[in-house]
N, CA, C and O atoms as a DFTB+ gen file, in Angstrom:
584 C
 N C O
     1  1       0.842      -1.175       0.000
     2  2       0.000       0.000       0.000
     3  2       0.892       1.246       0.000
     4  3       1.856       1.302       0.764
     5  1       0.656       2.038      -0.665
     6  2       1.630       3.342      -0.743
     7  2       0.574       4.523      -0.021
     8  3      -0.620       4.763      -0.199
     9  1       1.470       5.041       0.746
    10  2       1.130       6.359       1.355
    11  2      -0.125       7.165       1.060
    12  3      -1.100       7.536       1.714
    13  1       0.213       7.259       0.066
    14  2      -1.235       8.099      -0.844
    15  2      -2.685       7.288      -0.310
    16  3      -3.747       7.816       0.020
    17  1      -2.355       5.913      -0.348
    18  2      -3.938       5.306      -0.065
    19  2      -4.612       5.347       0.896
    20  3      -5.839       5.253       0.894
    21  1      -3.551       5.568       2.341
    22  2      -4.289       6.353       3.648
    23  2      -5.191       6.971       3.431
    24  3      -6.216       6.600       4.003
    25  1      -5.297       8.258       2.482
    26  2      -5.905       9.398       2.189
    27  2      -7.194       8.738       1.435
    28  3      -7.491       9.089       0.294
    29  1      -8.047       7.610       2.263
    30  2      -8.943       7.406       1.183
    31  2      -9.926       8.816       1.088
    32  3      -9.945       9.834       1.779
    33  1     -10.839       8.322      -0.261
    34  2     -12.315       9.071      -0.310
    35  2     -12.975       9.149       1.115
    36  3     -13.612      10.170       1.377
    37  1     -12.919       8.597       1.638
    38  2     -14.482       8.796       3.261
    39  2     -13.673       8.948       3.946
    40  3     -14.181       9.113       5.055
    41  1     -11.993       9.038       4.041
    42  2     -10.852       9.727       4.997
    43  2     -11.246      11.420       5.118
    44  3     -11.594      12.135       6.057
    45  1     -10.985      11.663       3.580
    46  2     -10.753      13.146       2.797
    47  2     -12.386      13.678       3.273
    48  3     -12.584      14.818       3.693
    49  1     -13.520      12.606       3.120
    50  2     -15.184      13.247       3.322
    51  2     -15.460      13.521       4.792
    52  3     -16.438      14.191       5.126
    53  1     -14.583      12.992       5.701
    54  2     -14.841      12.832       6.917
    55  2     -14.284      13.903       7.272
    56  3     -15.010      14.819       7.658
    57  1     -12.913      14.069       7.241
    58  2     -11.887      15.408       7.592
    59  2     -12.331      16.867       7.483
    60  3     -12.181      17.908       8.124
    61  1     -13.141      16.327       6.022
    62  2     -13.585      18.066       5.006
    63  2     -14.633      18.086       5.716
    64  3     -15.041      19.245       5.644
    65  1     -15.474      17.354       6.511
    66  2     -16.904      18.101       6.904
    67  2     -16.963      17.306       8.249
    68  3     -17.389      16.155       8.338
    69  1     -16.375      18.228       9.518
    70  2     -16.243      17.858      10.650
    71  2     -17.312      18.406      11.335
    72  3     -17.855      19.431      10.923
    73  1     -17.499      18.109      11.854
    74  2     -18.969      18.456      12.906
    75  2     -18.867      19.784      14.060
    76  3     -18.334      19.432      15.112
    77  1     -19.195      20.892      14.024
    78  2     -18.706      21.821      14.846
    79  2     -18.739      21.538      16.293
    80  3     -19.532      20.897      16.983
    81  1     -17.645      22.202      16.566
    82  2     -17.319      21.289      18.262
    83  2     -16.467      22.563      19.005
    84  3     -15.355      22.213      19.401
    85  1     -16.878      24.229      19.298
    86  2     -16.355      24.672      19.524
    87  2     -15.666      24.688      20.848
    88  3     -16.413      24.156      21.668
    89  1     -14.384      25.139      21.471
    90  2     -14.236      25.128      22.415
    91  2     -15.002      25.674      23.811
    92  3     -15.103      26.893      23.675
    93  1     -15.591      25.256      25.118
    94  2     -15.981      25.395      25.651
    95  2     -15.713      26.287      27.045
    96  3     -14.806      25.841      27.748
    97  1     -16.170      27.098      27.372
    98  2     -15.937      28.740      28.115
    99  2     -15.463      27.679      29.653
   100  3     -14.484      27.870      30.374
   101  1     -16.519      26.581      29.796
   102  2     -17.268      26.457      30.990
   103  2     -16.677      24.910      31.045
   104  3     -17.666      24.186      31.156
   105  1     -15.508      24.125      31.014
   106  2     -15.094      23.207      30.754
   107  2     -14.652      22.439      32.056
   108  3     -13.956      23.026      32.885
   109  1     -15.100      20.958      32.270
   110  2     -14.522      20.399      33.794
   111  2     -12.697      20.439      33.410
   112  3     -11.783      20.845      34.129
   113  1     -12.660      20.050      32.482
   114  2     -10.985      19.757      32.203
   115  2     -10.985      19.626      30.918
   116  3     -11.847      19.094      30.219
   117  1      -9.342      20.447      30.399
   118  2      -9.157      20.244      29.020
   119  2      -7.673      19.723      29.186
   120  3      -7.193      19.433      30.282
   121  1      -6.789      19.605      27.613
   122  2      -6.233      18.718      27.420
   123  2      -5.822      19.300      26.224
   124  3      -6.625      19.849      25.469
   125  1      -3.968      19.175      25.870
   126  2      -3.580      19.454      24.649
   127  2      -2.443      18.329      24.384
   128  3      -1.576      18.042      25.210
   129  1      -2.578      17.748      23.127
   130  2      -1.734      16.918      22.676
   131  2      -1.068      17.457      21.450
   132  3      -1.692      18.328      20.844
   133  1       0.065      17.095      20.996
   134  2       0.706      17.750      19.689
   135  2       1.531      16.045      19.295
   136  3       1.943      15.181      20.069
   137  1       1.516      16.090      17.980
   138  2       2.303      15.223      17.491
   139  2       3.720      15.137      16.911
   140  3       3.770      15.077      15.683
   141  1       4.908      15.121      17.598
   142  2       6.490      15.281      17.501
   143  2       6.511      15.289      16.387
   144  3       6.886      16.294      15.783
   145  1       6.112      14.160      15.746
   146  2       6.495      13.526      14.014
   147  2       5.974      14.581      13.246
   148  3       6.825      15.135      12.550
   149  1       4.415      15.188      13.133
   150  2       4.313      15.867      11.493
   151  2       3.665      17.173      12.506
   152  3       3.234      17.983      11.684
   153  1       3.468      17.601      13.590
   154  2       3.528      18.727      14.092
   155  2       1.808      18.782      14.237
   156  3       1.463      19.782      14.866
   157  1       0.721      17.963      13.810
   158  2      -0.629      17.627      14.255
   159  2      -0.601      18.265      15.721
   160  3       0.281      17.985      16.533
   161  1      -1.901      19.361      16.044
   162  2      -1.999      18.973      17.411
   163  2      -3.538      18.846      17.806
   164  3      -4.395      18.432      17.025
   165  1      -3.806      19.295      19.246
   166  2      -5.715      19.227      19.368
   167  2      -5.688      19.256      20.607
   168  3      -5.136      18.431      21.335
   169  1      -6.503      20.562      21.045
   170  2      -6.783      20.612      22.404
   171  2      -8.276      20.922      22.331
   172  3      -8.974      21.632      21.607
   173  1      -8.541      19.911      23.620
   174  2     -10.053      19.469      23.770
   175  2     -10.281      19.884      24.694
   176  3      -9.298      20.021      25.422
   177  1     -11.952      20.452      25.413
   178  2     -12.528      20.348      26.923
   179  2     -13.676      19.673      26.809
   180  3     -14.404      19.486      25.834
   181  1     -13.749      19.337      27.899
   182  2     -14.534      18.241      28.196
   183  2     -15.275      18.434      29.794
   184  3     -14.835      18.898      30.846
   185  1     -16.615      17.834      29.404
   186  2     -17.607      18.108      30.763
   187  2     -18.146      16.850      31.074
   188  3     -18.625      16.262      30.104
   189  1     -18.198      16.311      32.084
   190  2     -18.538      15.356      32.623
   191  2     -19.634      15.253      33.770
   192  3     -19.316      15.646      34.892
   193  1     -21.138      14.653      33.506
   194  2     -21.771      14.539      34.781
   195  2     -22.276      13.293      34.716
   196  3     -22.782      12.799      33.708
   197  1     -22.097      12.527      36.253
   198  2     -22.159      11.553      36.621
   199  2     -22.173      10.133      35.073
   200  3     -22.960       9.589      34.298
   201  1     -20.420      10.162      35.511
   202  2     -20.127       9.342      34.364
   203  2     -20.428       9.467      33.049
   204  3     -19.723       8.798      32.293
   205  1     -21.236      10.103      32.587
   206  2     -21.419      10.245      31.038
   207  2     -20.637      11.531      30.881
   208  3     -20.491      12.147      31.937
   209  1     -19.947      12.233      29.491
   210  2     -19.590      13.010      28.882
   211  2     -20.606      13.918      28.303
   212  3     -21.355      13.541      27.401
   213  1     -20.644      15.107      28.807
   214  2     -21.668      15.713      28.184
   215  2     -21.841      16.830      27.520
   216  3     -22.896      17.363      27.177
   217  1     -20.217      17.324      27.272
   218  2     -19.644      18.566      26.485
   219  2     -18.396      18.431      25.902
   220  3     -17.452      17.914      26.500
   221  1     -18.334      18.823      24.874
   222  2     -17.080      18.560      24.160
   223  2     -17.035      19.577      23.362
   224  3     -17.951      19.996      22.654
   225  1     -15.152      20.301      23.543
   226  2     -15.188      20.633      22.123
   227  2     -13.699      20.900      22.260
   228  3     -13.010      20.972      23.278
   229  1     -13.294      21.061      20.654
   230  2     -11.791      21.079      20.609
   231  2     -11.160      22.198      19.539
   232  3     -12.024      22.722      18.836
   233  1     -10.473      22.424      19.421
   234  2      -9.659      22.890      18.071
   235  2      -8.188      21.866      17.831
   236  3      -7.281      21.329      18.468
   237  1      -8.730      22.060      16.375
   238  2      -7.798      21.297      15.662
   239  2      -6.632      21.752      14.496
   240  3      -6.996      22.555      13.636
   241  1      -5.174      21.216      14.469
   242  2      -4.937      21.191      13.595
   243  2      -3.871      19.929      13.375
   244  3      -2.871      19.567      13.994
   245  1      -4.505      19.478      12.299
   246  2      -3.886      18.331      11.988
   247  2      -3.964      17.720      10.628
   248  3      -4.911      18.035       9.908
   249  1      -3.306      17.104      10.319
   250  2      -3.239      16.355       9.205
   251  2      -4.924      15.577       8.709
   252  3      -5.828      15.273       9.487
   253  1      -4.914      15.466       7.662
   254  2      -6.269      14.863       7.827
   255  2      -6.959      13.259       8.167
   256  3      -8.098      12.882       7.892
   257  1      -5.716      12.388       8.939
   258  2      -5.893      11.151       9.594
   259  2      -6.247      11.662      11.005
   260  3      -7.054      11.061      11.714
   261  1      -5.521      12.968      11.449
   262  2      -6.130      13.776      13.185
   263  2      -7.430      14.526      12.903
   264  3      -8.222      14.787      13.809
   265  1      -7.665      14.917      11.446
   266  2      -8.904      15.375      11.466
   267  2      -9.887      14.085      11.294
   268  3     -11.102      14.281      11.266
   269  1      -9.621      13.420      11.236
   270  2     -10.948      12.490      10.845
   271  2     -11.101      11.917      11.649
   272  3     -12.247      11.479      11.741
   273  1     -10.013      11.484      12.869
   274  2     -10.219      10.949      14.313
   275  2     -11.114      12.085      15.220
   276  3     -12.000      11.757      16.009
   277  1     -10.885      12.850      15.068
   278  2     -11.328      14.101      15.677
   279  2     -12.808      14.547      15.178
   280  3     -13.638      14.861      16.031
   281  1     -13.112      14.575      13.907
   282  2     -14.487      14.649      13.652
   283  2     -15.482      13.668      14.018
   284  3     -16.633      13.888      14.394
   285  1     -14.700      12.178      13.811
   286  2     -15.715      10.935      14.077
   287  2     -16.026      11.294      16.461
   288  3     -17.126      11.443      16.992
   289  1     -15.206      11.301      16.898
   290  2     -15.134      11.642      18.306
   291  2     -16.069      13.142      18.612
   292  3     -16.906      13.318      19.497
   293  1     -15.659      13.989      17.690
   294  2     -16.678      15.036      17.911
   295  2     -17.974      14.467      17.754
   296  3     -18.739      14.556      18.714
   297  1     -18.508      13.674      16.306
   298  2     -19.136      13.541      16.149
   299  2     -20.405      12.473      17.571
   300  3     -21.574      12.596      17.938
   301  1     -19.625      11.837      17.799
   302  2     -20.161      10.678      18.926
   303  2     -19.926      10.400      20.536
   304  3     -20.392       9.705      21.439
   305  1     -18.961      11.335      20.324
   306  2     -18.484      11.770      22.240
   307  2     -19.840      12.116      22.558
   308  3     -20.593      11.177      22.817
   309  1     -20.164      12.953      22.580
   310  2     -21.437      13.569      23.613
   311  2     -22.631      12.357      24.103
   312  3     -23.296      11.711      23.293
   313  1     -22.703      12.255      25.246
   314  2     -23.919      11.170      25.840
   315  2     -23.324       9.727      25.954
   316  3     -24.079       8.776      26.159
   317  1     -21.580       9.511      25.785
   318  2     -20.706       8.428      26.109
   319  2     -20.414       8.221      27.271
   320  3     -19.559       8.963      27.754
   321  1     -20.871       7.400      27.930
   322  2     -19.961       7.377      29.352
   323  2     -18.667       6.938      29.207
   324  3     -18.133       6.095      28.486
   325  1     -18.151       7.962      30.347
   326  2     -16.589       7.827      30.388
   327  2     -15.948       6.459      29.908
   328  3     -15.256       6.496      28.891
   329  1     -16.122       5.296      30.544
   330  2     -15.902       4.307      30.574
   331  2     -15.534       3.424      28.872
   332  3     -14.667       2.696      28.387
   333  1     -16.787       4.058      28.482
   334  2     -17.510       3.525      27.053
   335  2     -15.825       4.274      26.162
   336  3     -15.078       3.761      25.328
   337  1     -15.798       5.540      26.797
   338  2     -14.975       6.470      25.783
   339  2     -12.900       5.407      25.962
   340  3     -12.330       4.806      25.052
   341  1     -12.643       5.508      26.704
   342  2     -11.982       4.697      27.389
   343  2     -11.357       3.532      26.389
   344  3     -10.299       3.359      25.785
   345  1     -12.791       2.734      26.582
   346  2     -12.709       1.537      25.662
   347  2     -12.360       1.533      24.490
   348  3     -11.637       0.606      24.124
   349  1     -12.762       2.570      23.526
   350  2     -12.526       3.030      22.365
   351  2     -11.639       3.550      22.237
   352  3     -11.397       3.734      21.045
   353  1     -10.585       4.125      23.205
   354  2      -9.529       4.686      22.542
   355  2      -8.802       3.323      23.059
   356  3      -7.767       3.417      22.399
   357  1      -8.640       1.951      23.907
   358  2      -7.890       1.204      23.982
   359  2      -8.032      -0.202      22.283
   360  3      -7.341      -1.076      21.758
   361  1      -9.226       0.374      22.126
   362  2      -9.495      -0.261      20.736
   363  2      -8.809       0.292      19.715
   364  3      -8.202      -0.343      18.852
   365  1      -8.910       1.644      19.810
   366  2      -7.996       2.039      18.284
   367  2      -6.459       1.464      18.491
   368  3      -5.727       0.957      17.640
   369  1      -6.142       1.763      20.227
   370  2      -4.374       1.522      20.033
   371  2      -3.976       0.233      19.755
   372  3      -2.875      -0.054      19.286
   373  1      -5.343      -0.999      20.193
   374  2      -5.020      -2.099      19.399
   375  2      -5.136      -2.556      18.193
   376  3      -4.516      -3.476      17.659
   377  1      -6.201      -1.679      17.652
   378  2      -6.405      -1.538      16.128
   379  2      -4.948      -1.246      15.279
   380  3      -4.541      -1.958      14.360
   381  1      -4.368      -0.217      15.724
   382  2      -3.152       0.216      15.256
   383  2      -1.979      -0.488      15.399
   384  3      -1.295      -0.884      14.455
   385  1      -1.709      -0.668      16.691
   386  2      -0.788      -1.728      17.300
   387  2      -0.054      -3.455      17.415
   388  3       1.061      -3.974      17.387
   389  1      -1.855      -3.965      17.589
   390  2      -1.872      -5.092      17.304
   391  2      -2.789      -5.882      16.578
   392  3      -3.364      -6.921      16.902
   393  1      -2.826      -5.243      15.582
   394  2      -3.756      -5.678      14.639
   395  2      -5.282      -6.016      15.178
   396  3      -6.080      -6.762      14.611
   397  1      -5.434      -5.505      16.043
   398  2      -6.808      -5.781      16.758
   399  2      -8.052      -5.268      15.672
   400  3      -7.750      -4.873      14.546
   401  1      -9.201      -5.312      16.050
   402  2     -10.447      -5.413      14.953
   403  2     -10.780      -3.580      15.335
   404  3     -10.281      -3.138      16.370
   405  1     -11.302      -2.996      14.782
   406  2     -11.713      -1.433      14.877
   407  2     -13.056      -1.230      15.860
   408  3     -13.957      -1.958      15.444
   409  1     -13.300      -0.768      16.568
   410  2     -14.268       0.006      17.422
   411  2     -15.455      -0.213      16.452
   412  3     -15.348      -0.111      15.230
   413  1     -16.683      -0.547      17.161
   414  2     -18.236      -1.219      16.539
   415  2     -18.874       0.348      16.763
   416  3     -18.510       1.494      17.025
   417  1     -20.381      -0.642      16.397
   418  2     -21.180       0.127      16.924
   419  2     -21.282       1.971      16.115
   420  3     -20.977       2.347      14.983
   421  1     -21.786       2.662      17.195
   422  2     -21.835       4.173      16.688
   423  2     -20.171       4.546      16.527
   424  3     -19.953       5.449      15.718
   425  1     -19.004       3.971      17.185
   426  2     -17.688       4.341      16.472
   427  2     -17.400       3.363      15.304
   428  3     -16.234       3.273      14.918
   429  1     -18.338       2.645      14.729
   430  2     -17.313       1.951      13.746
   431  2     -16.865       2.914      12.288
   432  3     -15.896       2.590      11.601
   433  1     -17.665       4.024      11.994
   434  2     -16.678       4.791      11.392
   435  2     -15.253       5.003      11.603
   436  3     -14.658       5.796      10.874
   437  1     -14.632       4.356      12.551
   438  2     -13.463       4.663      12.862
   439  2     -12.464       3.731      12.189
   440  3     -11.233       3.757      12.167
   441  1     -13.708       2.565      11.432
   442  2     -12.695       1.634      10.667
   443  2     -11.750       1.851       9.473
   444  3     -10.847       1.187       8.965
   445  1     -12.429       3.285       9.178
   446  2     -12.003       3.865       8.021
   447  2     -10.751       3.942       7.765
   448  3     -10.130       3.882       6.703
   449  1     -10.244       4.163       9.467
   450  2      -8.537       4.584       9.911
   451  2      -7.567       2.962       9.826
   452  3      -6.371       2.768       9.609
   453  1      -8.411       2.251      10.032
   454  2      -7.805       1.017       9.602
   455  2      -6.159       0.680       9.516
   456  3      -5.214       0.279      10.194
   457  1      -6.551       1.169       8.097
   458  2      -5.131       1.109       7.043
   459  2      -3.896       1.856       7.917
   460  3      -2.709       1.540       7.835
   461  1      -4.343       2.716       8.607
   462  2      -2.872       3.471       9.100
   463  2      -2.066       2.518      10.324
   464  3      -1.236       2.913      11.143
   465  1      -2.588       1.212      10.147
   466  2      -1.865       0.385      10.986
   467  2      -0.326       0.315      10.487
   468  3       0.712       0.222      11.143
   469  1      -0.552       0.394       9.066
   470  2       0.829      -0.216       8.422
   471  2       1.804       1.253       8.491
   472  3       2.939       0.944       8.129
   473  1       1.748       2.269       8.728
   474  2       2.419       3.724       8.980
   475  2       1.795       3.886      10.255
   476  3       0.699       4.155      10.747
   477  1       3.723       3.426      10.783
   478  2       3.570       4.431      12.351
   479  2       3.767       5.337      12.694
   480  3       3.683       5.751      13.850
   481  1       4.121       5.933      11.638
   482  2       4.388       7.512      11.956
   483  2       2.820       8.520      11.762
   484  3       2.782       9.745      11.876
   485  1       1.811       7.758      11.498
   486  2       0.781       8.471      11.691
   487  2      -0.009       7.910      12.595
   488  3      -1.209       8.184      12.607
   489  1       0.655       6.862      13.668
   490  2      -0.250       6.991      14.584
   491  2      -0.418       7.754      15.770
   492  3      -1.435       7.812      16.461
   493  1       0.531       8.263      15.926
   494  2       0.459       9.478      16.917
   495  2      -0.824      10.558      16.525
   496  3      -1.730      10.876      17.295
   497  1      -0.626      11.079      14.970
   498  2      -1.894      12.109      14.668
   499  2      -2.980      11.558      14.660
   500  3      -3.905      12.371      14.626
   501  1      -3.414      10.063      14.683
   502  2      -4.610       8.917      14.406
   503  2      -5.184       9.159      16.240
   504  3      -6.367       8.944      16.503
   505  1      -4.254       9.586      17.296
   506  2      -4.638       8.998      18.564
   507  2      -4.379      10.074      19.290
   508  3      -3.941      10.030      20.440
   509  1      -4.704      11.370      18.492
   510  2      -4.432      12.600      19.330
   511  2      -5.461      12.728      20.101
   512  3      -5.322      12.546      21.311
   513  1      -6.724      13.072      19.545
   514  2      -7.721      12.778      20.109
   515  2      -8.162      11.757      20.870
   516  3      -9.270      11.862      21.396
   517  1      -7.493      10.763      21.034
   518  2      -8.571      10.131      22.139
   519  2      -7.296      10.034      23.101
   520  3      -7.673       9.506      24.148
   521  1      -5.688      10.393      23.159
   522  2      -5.110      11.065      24.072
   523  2      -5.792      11.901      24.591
   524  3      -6.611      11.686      25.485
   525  1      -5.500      13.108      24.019
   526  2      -6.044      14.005      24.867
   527  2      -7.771      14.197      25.491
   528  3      -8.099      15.034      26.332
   529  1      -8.426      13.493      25.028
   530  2     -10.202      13.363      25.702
   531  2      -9.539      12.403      27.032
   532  3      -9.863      12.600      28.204
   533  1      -8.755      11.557      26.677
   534  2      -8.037      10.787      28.325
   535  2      -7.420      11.347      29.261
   536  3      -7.807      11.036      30.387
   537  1      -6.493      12.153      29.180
   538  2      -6.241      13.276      29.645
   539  2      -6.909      14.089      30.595
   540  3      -6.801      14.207      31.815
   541  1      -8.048      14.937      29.231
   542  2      -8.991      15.415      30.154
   543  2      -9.667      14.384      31.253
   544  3      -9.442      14.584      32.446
   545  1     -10.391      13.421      30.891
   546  2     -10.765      12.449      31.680
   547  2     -10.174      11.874      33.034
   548  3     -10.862      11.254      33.847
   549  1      -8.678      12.176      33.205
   550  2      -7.738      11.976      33.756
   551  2      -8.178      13.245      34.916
   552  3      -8.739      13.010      35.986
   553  1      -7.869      14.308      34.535
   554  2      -7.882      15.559      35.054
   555  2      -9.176      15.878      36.004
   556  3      -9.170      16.611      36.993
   557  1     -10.338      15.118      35.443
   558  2     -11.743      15.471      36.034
   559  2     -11.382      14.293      37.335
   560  3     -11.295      14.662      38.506
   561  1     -11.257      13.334      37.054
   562  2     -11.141      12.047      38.216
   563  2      -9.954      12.594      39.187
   564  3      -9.999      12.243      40.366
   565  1      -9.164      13.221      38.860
   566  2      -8.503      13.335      39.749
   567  2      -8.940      15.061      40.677
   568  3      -8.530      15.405      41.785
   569  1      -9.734      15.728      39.875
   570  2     -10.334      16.322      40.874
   571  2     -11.384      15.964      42.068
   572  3     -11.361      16.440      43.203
   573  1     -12.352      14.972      41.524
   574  2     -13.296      14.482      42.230
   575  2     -12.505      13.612      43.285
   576  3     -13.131      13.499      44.339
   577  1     -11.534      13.102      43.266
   578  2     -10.957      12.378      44.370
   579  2     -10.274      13.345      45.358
   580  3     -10.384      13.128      46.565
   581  1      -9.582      14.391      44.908
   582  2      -8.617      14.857      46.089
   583  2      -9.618      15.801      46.374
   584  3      -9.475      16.589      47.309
C-alpha cells in the first residue's frame, strides 16, 4: 500500500466536513496533545456529569488522519460514558498496534482509519484525540478524588 492510499475518499469526506465542536468557556478539564512527528496537534474540553460526557469541544490542527479521528469523536463523544470512551480509545491503540479489529457500533466509522496500521508515523496524529479526551478524563477524576 503506498502512502497516498491512507488518504482514502471517506478519509478526505470525513476530515472536510467535521462536525462543529467549539471550544468550551465552561469546561470540567481540558487537554492538549501535539504530534512530535508531522507537528498535528488538538486541544479538547470536556464536561462530565455523573459518568457520562456531556460537552465537548476542541480545536484542531492536523493532518487529515487527526482530522478524521477528531471529527468521528466530535461527532459521537457527547452522551458516552466515560468508561464507554476509554474503551474506544484502547481499541484504536489495538487496532493500530496489534492488529486488533476497529471500534463497533456508533464508532465503527473509525474503521475507516484502519489502514494506518501499516504507517507508524501516523499513529500518533490517528490517537491525538482520544489522548487528549483521556487526559482530560484523567484531570476530572482526579479532581473528584482529592
Amino acid at each position: 500500500m503506498e502512502l497516498s492510499d491512507l488518504y482514502s475518499e471517506k478519509i478526505l469526506q470525513i476530515a472536510g466536513n467535521p462536525p462543529k465542536a467549539p471550544r468550551l468557556a465552561q469546561a470540567d478539564a481540558s487537554a492538549r496533545k501535539v504530534s512530535r512527528v508531522c507537528g498535528s496537534s488538538i486541544e479538547v474540553d470536556v464536561v462530565v456529569s455523573d459518568g457520562i460526557i456531556t460537552g465537548y469541544g476542541h480545536d484542531v490542527s492536523a493532518c487529515a488522519l487527526g482530522q478524521t479521528s477528531a471529527a468521528i469523536v466530535a461527532r459521537q463523544i457527547v452522551g458516552t460514558p466515560v468508561s464507554e470512551f476509554r474503551a474506544v480509545r484502547e481499541e484504536m491503540a489495538r487496532m493500530l498496534k496489534e492488529d486488533g479489529a476497529p471500534p463497533a457500533g456508533r464508532w465503527e466509522d473509525l474503521r475507516f482509519l484502519e489502514p494506518v496500521r501499516e504507517y507508524k508515523p501516523r499513529h500518533t496524529s490517528t490517537m491525538l484525540v482520544f489522548d487528549a479526551v483521556v487526559e482530560a478524563l484523567d484531570k476530572i477524576e482526579a479532581k473528584r478524588i482529592a
